[in-house]
C-alpha positions in Angstrom: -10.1 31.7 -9.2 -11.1 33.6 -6.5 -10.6 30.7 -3.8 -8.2 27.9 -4.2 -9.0 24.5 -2.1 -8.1 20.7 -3.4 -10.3 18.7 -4.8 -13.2 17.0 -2.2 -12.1 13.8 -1.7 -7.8 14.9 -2.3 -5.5 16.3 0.2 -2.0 17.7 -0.1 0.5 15.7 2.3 3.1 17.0 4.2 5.0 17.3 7.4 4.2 14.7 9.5 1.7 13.0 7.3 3.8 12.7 4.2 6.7 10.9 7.0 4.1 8.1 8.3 3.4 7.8 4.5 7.2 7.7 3.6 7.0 4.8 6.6 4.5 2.3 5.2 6.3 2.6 2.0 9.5 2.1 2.3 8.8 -0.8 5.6 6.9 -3.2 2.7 9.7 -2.5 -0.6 12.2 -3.7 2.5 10.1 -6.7 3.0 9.2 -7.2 -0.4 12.8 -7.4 -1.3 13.0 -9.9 1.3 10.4 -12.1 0.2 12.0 -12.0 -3.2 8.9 -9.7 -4.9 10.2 -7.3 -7.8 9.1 -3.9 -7.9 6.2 -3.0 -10.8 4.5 0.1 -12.1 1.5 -0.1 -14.2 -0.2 3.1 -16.2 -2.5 4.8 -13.8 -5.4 4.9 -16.2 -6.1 1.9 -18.5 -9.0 0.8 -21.0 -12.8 1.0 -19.4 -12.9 -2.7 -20.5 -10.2 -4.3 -18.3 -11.4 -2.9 -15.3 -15.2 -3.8 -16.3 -14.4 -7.3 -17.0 -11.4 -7.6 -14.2 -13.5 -6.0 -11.4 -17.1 -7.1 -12.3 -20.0 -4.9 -14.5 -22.3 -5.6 -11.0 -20.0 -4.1 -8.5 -20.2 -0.8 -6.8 -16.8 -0.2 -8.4 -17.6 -0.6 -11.7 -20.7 1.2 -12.0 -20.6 3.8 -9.5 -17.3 4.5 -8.3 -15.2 4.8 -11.5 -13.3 8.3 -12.8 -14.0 7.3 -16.4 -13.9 9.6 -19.9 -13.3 9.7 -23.0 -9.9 10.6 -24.8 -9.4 12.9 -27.8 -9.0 9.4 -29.5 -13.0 8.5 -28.6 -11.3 5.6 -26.7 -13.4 4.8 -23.0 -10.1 5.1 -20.5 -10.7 4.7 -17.0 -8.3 5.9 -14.1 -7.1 2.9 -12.1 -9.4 1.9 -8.8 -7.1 -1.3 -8.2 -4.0 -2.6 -8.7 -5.0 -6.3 -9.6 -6.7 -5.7 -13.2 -3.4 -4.1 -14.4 -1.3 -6.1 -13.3 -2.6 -9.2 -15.1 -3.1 -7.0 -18.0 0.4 -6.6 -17.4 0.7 -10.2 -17.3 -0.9 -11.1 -20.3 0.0 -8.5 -22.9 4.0 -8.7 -22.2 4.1 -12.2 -21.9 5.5 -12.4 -18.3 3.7 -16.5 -18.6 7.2 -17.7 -19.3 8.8 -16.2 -15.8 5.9 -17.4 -14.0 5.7 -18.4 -10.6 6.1 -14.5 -10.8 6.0 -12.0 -7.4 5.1 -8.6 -7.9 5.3 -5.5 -5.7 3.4 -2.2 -6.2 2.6 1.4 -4.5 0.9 3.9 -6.1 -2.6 6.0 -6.2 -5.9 4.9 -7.0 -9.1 6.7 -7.5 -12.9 5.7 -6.9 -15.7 8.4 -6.4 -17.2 7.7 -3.2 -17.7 9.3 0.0 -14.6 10.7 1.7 -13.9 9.4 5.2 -11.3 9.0 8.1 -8.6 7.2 5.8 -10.3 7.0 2.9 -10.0 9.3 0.0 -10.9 9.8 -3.6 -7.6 10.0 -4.4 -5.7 7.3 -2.1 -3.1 4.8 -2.4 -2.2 1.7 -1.8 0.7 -0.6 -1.5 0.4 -4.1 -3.3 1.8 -7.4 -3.5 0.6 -10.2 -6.1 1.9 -14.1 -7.0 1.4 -14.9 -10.6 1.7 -18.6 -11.5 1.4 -20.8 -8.4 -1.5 -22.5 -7.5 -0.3 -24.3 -4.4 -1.4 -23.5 -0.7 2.4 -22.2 0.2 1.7 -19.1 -2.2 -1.1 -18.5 0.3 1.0 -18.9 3.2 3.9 -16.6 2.1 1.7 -14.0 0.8 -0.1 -14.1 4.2 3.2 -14.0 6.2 4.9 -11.2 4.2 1.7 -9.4 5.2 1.8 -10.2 8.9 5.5 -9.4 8.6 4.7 -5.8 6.8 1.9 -5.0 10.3 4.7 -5.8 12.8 7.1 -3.7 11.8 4.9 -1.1 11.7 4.1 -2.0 14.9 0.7 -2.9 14.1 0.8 -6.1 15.8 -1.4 -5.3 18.6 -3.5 -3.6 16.7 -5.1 -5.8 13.8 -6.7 -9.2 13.2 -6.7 -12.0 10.7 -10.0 -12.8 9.3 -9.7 -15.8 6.7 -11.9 -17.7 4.9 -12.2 -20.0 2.2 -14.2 -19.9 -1.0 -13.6 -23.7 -2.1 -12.9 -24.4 -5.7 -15.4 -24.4 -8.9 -17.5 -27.4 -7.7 -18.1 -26.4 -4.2 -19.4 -22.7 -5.3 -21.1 -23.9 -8.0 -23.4 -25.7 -5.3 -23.5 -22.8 -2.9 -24.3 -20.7 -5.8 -27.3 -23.0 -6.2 -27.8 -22.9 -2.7 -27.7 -19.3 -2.6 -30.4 -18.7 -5.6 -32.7 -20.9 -4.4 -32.7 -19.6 -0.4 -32.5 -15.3 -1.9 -35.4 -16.6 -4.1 -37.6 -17.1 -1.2 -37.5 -13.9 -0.1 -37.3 -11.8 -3.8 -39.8 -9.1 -2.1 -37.1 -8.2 1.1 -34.3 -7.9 -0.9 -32.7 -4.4 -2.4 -33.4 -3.2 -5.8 -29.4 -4.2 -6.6 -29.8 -7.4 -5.4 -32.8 -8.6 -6.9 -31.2 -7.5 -9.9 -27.5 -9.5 -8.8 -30.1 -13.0 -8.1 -29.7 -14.5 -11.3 -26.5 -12.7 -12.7 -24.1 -13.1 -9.5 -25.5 -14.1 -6.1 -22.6 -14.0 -4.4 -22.4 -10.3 -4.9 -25.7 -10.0 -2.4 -23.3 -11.5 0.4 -21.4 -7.9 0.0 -24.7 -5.8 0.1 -24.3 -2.8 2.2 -28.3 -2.7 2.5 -29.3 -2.9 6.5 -32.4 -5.2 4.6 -30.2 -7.6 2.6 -27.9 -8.0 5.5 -30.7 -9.5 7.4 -31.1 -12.0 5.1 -27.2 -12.6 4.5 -27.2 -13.5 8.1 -29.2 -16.4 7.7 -28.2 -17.4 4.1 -26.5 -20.5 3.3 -22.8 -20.9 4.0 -20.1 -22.5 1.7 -18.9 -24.5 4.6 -21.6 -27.9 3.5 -20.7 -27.5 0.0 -17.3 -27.5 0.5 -16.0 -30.5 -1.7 -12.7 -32.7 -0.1 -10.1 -31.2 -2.0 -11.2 -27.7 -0.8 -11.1 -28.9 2.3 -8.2 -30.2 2.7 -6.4 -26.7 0.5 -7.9 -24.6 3.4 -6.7 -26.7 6.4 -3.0 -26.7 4.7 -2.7 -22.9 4.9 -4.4 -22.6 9.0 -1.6 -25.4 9.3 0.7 -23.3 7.3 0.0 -20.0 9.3 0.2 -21.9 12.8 3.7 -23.1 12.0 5.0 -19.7 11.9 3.2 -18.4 14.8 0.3 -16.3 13.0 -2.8 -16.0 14.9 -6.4 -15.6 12.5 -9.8 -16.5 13.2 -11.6 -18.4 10.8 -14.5 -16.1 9.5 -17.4 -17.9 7.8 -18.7 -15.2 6.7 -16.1 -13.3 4.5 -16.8 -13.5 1.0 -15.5 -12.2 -2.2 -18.5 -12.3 -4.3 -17.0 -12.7 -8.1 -16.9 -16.1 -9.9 -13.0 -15.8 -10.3 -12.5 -15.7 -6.5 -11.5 -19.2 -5.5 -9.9 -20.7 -1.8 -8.7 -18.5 0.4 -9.9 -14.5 1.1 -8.7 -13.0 4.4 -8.7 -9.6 6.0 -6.5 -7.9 8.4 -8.7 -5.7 10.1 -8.6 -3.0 12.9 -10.7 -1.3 15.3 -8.7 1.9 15.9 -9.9 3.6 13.3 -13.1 4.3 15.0 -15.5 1.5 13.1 -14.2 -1.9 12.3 -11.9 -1.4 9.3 -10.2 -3.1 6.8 -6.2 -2.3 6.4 -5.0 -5.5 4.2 -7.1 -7.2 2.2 -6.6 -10.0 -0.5 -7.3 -13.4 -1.6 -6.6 -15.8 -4.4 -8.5 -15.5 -8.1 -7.4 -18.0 -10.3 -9.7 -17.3 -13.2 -9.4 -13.8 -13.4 -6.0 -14.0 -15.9 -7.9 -16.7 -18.2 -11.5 -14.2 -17.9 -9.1 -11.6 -19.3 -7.9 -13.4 -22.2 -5.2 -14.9 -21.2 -3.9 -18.7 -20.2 -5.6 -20.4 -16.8 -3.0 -19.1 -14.6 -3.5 -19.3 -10.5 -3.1 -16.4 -8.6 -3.2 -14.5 -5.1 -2.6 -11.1 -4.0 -3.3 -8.7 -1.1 -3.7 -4.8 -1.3 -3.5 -2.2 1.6 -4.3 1.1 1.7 -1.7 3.2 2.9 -3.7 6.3 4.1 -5.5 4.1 7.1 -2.0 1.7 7.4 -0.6 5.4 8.0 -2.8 7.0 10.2 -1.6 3.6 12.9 1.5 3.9 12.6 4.2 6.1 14.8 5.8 9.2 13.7 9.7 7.5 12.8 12.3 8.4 14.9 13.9 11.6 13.5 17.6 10.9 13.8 20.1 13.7 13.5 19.7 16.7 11.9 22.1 17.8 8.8 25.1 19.0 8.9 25.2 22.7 9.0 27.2 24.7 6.6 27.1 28.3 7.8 29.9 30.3 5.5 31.1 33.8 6.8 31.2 36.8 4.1 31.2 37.1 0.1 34.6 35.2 -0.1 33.5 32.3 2.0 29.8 31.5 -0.2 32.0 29.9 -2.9 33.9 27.5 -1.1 30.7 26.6 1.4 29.0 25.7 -2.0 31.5 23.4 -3.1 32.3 22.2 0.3 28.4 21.2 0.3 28.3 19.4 -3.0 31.5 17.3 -1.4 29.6 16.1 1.3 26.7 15.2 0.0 28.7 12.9 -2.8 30.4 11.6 0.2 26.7 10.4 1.3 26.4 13.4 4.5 22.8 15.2 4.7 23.9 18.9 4.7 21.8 22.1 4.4 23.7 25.5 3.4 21.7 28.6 4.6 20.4 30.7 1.7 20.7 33.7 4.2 21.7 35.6 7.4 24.4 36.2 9.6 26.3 33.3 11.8 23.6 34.0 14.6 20.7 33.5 12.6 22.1 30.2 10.7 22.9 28.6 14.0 19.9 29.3 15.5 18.1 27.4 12.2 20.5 24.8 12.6 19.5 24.7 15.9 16.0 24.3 15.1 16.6 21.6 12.3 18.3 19.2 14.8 21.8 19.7 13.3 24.5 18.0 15.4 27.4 20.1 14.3 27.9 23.0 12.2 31.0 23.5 9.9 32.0 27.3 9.7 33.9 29.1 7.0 35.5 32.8 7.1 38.1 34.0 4.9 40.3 33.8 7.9 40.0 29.9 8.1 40.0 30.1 4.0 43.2 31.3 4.2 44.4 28.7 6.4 42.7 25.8 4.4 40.7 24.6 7.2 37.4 25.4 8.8 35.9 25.6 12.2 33.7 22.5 13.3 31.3 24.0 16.0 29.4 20.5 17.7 25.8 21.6 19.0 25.3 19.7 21.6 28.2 20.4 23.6 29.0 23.7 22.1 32.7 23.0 21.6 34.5 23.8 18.2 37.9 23.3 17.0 39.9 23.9 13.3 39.5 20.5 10.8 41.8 21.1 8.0 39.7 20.9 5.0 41.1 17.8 3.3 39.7 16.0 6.4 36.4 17.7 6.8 34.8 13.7 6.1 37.1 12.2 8.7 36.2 14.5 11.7 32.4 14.1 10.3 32.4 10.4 10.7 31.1 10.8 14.6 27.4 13.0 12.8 27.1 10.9 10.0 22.9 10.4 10.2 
């Protein structure tokens, strides 16, 4: 190869990117400890068939953005562009019914052909979190707090909105649906090529259209709102009651759909306008018949997924702490005991870097540049004394530490 570049659409991460990355990750397995969610990993690339029946044949997803191919087996595998399908695969094929209500958390990469933007990859990644099993309004509530949670302390807080919504339960969109058919019928000739198709098969997928045409008509189409049946109602107004009590601000948004039959109650968005364009950072909602469309038993469900390159590009670089601890040994006789020395440490829990190279000039001045707070110096002399010299950066003062106490004396660097 004559010129070597990634992938369009991948990037290599490092430096300072691959530490705001580090960031988002590690903040929501805290909080998802917290919240009592255990960690899950799912294969990165399932069957073609989960992800077409999980994510819906109609949508963009599905039937544009997909890596799929074909193994040497002949078998349609798809690499993964969501977390939810698998993990109710998950669900289903290992029986996890019995330990339901059931909190999972996930991070990993996803992959969708589409065109690369500022945050948004074909290779990306997102972190997830998902309750299994419980159909009451408190599921929504906590799933929405462990969210708000995650955002503030990334110190996001000023920086995002809730949008929330809700999609009512069977009866209510089974009117809107009619609702919808009969007002999108009216106007068959202004409507994309997609979404005359989506008329008959799913109408709620028009609500999504990215068409400048279509969303002229959205804008005036029928909302759930007067279909809405009681019991819908009064589901919707527990979780705004729910969210007040713990002091998250939302805004109710009429207009925020998820257009697949599955999708039931509450959808919300935590969205931000500091990524240039209005964009979403957490999004989620609850689908209740997506387990039982998959084969397995009616089981209630809610989740939230958020993508970890745009959550990433908000958030501060984290503080960078101390530097390790310097181990700078002085001639042939000393690179022995240096080596074990460092092993010591680092069992003892102390970030240390030995230099591969150079004289005691050239190490400092590395350890120097890597923020060390103290540097630990061996020469046969001090060898032969069992001891060392401890040299503190900062102040530039060194004295001898016998070596049996090297981990005492470091207690004052520990990072």
């Amino acid at each position: 190869m004559s010129k070597l570049q990634p992938v369009r659409g991948t990037r290599d991460l490092f430096g300072e990117d691959a530490q705001r990355f580090a960031k988002v990750v590690e903040t929501f397995h805290r909080l998802a400890r917290l919240y009592g969610f255990q960690p899950v990993d799912t294969p990165i690339f399932e069957f073609t068939e989960l992800f077409a029946r999980g994510i819906g044949e109609t949508t963009d997803v599905v039937s544009k953005e997909m890596y799929t191919f074909s193994d040497r087996g002949g078998e349609s595998i798809t690499l993964r562009p969501e977390f939810t399908a698998g993990l109710c695969r998950a669900f289903i094929s290992n029986g996890w019914q019995q330990l339901a209500p059931l909190k999972l958390a996930a991070h990993g990469p996803m992959f969708r052909y589409e065109r690369p933007q500022k945050g948004r990859y074909r290779q990306f990644h997102q972190i997830d979190a998902e309750i299994l099993g419980a159909g009451e309004p408190q599921a929504d509530i906590e799933l929405l707090t462990m969210a708000a949670h995650l955002l503030d302390e990334l110190g996001l807080a000023g920086k995002v909105q809730l949008e929330i919504n809700t999609l009512g339960d069977s009866d209510s969109r089974a009117k809107w649906r009619e609702a919808l058919v009969a007002y999108f019928s009216g106007h068959q000739e202004a409507l994309s090529e997609d979404s005359r198709t989506r008329l008959h098969k799913n109408p709620l997928r028009i609500l999504d259209s990215k068409d400048e045409g279509d969303k002229a008509l959205v804008a005036d189409a029928p909302l759930l709102d007067r279909f809405l049946s009681a019991e819908a109602g009064t589901y919707f107004e527990t979780v705004l009651k729910g969210l007040e009590a713990v002091g998250i601000s939302f805004v109710v948004q009429p207009r925020l759909v998820r257009g697949l039959d599955y999708y039931c109650h509450t959808t919300f968005e935590f969205t931000t306008t500091h990524l240039g364009a209005q964009g979403t950072v957490i999004g989620g909602g609850r689908y209740d018949g997506l387990i039982e469309q998959l084969g397995g038993p009616a089981t209630p469900a809610i989740g939230w997924a958020g993508g970890i390159e745009r959550l990433a590009l908000l958030v501060d670089l984290p503080a960078q702490g101390k530097g390790p601890i310097a181990v700078i040994p002085l001639g042939e006789a000393a690179q022995g005991p240096a080596t074990a020395l460092t092993a010591r440490l680092r069992r003892a829990g102390f970030r240390v870097e030995q230099g591969f190279r150079g004289n005691m000039k050239k190490r400092l001045s590395r350890a120097n540049d890597a923020n060390s707070p103290v540097a630990l110096i061996l020469g046969e002399d001090e060898l032969a004394r069992g001891e060392l010299m401890l040299k503190d950066l900062t102040t530039g003062e060194q004295r001898a530490v016998p070596l049996g106490e090297v981990e005492v004396a470091l207690q004052p660097y520990r990072d």
